[in-house]
C-alpha positions in Angstrom: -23.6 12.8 19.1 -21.4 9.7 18.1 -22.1 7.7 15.3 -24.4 4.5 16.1 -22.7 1.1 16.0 -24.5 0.4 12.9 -23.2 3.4 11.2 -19.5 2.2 12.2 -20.0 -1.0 11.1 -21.4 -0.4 8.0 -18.4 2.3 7.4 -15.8 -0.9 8.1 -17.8 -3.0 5.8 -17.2 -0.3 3.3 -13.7 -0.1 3.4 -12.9 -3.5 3.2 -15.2 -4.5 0.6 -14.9 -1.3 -2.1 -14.3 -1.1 -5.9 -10.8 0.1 -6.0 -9.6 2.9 -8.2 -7.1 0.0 -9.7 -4.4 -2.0 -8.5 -1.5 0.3 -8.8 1.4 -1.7 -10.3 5.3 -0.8 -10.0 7.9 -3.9 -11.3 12.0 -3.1 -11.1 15.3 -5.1 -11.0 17.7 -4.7 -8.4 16.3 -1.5 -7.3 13.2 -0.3 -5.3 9.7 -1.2 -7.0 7.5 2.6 -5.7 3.8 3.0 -6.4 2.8 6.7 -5.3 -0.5 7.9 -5.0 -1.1 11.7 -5.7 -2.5 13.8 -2.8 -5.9 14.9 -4.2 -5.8 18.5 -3.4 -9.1 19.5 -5.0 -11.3 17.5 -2.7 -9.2 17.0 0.0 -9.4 13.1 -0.7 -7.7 10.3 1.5 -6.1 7.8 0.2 -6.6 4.5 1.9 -4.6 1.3 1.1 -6.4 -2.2 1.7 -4.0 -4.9 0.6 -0.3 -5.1 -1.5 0.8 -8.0 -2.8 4.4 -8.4 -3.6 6.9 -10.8 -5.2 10.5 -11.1 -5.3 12.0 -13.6 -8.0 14.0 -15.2 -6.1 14.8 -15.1 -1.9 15.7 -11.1 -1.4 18.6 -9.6 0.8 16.8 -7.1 3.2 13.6 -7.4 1.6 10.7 -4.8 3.0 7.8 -3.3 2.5 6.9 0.2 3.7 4.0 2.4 3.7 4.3 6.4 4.0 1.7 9.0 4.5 3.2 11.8 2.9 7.1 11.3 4.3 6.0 9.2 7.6 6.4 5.8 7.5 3.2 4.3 8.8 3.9 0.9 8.2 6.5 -1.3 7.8 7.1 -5.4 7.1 9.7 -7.7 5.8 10.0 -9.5 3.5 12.0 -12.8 3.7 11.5 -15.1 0.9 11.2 -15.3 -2.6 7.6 -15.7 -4.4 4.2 -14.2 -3.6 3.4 -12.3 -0.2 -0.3 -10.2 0.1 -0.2 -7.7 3.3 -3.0 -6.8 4.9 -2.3 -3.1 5.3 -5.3 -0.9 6.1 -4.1 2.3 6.6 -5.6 5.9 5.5 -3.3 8.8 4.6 -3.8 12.1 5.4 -6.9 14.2 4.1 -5.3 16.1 0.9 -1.6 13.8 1.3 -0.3 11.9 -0.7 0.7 8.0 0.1 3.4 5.5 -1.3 4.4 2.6 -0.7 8.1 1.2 -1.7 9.6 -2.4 -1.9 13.3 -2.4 -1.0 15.7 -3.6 -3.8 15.6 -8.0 -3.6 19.5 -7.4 -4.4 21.4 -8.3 -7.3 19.5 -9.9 -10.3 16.3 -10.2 -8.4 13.0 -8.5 -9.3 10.1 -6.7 -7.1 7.0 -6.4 -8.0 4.3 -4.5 -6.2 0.7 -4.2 -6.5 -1.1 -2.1 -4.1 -5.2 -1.8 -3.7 -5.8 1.5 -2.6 -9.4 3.7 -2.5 -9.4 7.4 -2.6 -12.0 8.5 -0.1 
């Protein structure tokens, strides 16, 4: 029997307004800033990523974000200027996979910083 619209609802409502497990925070220079979330093998747990927020110091060359479910890339964005930029991302990784999400290097002298919300469910 599928669920009732009210069940769906209320399991959207859920996902976009949860306590997370903790920003998970990743800062490098000239090099790609990586936040990886361990598959949770135990409970066969999904990972679910709600928003990332990134910064480059100053305007990157070939700046982008990517999202991966295990080594599939589920989601991708640019990045084009320098300063603060929070993606809406809402994607859920694989029962038992792990998830990471990677800024690309800003280029020379430039720092990324990431912080991604994720959920394991």
């Amino acid at each position: 029997m599928p669920a009732s619209v009210e069940t769906l609802l209320q399991q959207q409502l859920d996902y976009f307004f949860f306590d997370p497990d903790g920003s998970k925070i990743a800062s490098v220079s000239n090099g790609p800033a990586t936040v990886t979330l361990t598959a949770d093998t135990n409970n066969q747990g999904q990972w679910y990523i709600d928003m990332v927020t990134v910064s480059y110091s100053a305007a990157p060359t070939g700046g982008l974000l990517t999202v991966y479910a295990g080594a599939t890339p589920v989601f991708q964005v640019d990045i084009i200027a320098g300063g603060v930029t929070t993606v809406a991302v809402f994607k859920k990784g694989n029962p038992a996979g792990q998830m990471s999400v990677v800024l690309s290097a800003g280029g020379g002298g430039i720092t990324g910083r990431l912080n991604v919300n994720a959920k394991l469910l």
